[in-house]
GUNUKOL-86890 format. One record per residue: x negated, y negated, z of N, C-alpha, C, O, CB in turn; residue in one letter; residue number from 1. Coordinates in nm, 2 decimals. Last residue first. Glycine has a CB too. Layout:
% residues N
ATOM:X:Y:Z:X:Y:Z:X:Y:Z:X:Y:Z:X:Y:Z:A:NUM
...
This chain:
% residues 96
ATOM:-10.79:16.88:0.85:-10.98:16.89:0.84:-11.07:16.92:0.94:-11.19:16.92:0.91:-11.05:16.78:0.80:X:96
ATOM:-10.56:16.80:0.90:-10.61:16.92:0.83:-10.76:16.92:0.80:-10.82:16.98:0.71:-10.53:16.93:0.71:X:95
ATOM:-10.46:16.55:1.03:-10.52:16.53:0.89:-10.54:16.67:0.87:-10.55:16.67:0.74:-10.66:16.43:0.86:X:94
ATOM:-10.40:16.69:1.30:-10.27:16.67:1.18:-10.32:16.63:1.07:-10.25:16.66:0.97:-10.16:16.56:1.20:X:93
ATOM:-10.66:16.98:1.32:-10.59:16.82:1.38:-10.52:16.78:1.27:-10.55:16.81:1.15:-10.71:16.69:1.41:X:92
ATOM:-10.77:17.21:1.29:-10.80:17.17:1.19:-10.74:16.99:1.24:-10.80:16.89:1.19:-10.75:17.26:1.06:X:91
ATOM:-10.67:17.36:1.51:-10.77:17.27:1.53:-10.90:17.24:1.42:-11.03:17.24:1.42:-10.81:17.32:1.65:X:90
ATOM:-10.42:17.41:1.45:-10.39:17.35:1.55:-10.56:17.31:1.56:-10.57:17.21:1.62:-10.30:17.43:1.66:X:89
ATOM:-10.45:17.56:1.17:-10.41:17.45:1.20:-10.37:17.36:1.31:-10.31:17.25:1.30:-10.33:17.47:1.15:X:88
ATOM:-10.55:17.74:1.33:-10.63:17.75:1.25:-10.58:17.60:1.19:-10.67:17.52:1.17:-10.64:17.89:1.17:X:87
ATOM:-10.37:17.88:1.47:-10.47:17.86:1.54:-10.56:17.78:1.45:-10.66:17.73:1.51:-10.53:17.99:1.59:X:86
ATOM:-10.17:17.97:1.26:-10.12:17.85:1.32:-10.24:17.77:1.42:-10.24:17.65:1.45:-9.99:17.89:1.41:X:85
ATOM:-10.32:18.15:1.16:-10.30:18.04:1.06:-10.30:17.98:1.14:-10.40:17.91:1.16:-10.19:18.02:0.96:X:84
ATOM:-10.31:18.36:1.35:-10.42:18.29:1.31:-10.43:18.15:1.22:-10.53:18.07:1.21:-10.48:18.39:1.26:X:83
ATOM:-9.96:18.38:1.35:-10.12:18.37:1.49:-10.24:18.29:1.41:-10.25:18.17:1.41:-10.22:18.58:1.55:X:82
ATOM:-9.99:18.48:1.10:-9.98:18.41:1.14:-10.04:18.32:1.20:-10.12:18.23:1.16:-9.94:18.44:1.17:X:81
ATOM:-10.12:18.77:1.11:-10.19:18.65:1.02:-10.15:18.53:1.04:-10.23:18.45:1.01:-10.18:18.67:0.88:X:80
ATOM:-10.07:18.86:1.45:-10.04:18.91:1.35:-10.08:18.77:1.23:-10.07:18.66:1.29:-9.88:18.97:1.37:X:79
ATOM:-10.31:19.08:1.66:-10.28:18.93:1.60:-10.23:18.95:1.47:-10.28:19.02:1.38:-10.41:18.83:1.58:X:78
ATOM:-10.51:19.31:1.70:-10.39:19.28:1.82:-10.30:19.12:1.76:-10.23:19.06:1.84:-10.50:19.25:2.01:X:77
ATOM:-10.77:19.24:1.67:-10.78:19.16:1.72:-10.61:19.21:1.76:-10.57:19.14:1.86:-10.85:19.02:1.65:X:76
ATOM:-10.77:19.42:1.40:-10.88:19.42:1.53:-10.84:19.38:1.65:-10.86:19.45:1.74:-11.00:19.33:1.51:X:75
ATOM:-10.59:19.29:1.24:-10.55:19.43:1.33:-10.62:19.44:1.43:-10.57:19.47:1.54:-10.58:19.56:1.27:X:74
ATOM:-10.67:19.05:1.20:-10.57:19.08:1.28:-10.55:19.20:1.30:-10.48:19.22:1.40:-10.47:19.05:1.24:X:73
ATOM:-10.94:19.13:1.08:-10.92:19.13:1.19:-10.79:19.09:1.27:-10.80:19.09:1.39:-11.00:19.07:1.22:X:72
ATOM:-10.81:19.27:0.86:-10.87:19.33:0.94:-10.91:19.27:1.03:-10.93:19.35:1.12:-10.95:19.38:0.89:X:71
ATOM:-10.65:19.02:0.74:-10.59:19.19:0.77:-10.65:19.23:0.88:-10.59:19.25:0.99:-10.62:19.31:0.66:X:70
ATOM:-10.87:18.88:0.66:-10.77:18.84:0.78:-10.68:18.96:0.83:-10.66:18.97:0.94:-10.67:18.70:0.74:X:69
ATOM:-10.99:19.05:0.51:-11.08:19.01:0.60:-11.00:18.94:0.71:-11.04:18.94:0.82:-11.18:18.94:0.53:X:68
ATOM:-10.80:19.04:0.26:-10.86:19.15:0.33:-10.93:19.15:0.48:-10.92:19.25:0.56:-10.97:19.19:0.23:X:67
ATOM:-10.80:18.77:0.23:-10.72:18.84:0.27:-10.73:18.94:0.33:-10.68:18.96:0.44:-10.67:18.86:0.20:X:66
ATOM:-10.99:18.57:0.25:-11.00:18.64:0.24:-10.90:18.74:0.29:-10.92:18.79:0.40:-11.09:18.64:0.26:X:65
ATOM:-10.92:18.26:0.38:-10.98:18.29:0.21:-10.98:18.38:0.14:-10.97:18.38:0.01:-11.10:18.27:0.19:X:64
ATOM:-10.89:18.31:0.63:-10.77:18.30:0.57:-10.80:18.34:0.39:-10.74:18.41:0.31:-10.71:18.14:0.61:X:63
ATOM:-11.18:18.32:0.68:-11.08:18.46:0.71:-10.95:18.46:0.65:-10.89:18.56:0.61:-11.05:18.49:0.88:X:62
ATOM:-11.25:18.06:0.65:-11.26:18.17:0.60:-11.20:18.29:0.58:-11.17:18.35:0.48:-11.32:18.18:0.63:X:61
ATOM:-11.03:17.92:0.79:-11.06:17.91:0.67:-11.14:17.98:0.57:-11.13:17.98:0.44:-11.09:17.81:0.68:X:60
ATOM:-11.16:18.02:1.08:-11.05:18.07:1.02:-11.03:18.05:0.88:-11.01:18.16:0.83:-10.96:18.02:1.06:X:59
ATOM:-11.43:17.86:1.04:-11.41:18.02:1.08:-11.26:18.09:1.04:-11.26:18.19:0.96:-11.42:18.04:1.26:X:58
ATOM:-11.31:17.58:1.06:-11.36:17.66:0.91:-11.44:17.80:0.93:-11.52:17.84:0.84:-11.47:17.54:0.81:X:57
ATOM:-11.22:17.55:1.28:-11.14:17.57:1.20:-11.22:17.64:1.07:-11.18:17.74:1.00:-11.07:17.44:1.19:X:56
ATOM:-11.48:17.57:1.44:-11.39:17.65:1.46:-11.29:17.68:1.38:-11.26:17.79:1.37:-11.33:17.63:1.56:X:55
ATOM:-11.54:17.34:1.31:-11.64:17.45:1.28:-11.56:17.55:1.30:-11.55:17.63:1.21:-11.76:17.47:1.37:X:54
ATOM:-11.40:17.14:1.42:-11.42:17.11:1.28:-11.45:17.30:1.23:-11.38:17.36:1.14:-11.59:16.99:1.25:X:53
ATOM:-11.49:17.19:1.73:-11.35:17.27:1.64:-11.32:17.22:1.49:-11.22:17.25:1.44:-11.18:17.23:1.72:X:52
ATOM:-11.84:17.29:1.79:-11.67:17.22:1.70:-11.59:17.24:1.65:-11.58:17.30:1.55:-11.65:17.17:1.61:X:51
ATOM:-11.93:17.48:1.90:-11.91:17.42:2.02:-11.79:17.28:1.92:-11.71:17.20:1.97:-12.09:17.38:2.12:X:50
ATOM:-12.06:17.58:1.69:-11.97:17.71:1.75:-11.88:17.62:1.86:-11.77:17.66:1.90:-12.08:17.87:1.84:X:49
ATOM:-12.29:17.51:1.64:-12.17:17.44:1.58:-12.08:17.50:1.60:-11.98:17.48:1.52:-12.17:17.42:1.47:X:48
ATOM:-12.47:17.64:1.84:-12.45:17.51:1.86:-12.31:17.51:1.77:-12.20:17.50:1.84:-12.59:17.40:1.81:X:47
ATOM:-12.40:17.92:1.75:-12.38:17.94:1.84:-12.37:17.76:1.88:-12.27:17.73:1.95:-12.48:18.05:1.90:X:46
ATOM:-12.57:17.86:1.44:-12.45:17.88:1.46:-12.34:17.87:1.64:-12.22:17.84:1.64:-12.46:18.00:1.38:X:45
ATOM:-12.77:17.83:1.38:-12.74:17.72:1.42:-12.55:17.76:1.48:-12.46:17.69:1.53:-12.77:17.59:1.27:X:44
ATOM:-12.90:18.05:1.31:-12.98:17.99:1.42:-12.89:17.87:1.48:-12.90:17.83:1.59:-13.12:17.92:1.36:X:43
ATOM:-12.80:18.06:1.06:-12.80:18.19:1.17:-12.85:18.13:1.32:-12.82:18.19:1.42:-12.92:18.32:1.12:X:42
ATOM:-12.72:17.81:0.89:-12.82:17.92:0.88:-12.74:17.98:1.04:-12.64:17.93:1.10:-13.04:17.85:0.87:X:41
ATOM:-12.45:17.67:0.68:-12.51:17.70:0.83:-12.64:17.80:0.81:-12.64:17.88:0.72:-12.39:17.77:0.94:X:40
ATOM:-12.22:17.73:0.45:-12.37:17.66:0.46:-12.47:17.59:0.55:-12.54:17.49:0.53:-12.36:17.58:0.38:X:39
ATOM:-12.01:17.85:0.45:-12.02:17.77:0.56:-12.16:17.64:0.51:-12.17:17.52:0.53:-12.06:17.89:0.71:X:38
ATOM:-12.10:18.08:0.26:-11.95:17.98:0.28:-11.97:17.86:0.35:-11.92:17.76:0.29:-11.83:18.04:0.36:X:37
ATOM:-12.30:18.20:0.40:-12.32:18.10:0.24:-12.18:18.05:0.20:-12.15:17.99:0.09:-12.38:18.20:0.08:X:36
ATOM:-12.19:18.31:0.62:-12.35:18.21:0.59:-12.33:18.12:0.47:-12.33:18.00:0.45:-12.52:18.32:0.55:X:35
ATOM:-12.03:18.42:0.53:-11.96:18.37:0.59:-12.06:18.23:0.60:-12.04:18.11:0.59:-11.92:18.45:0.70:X:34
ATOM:-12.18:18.68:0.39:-12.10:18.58:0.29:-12.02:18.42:0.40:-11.96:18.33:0.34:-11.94:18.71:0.20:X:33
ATOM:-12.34:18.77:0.61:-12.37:18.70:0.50:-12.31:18.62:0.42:-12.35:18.51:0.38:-12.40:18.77:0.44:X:32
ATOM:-12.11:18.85:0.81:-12.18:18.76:0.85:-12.27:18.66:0.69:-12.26:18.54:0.67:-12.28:18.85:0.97:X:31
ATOM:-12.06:19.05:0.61:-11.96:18.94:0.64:-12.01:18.82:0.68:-11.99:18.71:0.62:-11.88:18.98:0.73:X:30
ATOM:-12.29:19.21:0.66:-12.20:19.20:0.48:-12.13:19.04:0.52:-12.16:18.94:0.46:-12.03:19.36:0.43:X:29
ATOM:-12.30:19.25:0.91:-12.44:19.22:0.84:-12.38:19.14:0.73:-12.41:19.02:0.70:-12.54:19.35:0.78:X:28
ATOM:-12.08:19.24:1.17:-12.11:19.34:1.04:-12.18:19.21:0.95:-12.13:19.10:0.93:-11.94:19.43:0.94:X:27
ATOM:-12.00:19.05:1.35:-12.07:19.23:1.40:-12.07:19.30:1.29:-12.06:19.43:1.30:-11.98:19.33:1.53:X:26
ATOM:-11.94:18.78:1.28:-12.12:18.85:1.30:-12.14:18.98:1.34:-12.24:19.04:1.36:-12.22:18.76:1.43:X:25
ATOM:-11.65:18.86:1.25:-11.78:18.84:1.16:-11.91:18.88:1.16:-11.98:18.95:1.10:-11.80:18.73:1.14:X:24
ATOM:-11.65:18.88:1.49:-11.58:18.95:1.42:-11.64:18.96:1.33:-11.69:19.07:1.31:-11.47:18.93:1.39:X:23
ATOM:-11.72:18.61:1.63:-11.78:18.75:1.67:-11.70:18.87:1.60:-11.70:18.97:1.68:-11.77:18.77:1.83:X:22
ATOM:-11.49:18.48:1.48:-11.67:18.41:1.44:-11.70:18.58:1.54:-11.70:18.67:1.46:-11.75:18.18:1.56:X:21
ATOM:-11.25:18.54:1.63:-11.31:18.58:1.45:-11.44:18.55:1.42:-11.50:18.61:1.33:-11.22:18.49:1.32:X:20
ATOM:-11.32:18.48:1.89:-11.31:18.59:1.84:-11.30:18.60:1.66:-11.36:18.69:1.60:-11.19:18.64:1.91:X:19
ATOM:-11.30:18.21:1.82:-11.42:18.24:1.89:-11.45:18.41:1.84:-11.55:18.46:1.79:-11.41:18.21:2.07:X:18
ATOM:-11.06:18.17:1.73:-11.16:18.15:1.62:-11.28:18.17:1.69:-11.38:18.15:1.63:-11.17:18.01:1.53:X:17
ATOM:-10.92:18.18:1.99:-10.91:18.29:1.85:-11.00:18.28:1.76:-11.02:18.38:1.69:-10.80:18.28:1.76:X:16
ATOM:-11.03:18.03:2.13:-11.05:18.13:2.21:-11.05:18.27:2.05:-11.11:18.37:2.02:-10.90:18.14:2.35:X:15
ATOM:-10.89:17.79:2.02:-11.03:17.81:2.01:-11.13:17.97:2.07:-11.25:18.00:2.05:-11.07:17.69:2.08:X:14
ATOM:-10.65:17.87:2.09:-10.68:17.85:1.90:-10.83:17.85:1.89:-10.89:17.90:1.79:-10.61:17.68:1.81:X:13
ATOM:-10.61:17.83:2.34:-10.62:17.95:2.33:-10.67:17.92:2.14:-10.73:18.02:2.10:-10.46:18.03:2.39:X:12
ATOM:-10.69:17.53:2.36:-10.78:17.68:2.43:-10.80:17.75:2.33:-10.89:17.77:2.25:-10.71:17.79:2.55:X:11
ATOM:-10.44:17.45:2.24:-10.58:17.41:2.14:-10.70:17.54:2.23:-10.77:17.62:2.16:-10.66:17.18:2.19:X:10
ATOM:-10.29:17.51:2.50:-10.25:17.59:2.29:-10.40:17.56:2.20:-10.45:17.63:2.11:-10.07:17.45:2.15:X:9
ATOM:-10.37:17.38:2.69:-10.38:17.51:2.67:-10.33:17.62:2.58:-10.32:17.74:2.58:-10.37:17.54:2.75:X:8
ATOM:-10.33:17.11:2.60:-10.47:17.17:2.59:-10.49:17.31:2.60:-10.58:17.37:2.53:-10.56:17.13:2.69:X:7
ATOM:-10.06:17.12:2.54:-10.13:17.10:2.48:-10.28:17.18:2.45:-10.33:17.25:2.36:-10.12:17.00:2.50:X:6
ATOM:-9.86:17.36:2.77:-9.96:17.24:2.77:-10.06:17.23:2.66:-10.15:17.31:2.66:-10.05:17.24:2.90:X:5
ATOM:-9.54:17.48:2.70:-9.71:17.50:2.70:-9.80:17.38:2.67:-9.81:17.32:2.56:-9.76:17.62:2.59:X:4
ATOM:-9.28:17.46:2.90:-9.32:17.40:2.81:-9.48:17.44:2.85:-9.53:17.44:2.96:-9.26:17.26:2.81:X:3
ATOM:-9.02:17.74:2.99:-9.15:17.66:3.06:-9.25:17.57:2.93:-9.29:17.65:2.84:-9.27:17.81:3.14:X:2
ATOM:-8.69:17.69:3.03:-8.81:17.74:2.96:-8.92:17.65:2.98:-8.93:17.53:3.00:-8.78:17.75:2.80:X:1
């Protein structure tokens, strides 16, 4: 069995919260409440898009929101898992 290279499990976790941050911003409602979760403006987002501090608290949202991790695990082909574990792999072993 082929062992998966670190960096390319942290990729792919960042590849997933890339896709939930454009999940979000393609509906007005979500993007809103995700603004005033985060406490980022609109402008800044595509720069802090480039931290996996940031990356993780894209998932930390979606996890917050049940409904909202449903729907884009369906979107997205991902079962809620998937996304936890993406979501703990670049939150780093302190979780933050």
């Amino acid at each position: 069995m082929k062992k998966t290279d670190p960096s390319e499990k942290f990729s792919a976790a960042k590849d997933i919260a890339i896709q939930a941050l454009v999940f979000i911003a393609a509906d007005e409602e979500r993007l809103g409440r995700f603004l005033a979760f985060s406490g980022i403006d609109a402008a800044s987002i595509r720069q802090a898009a480039r931290e996996p501090g940031f990356l993780a608290g894209v998932l930390d949202h979606l996890g917050g929101d049940e409904r909202l991790l449903l729907a884009f695990a369906d979107r997205s082909g991902m079962r809620p898992e998937q996304i936890a574990a993406a979501r703990a792999l670049l939150a780093g072993p302190d979780g933050t």
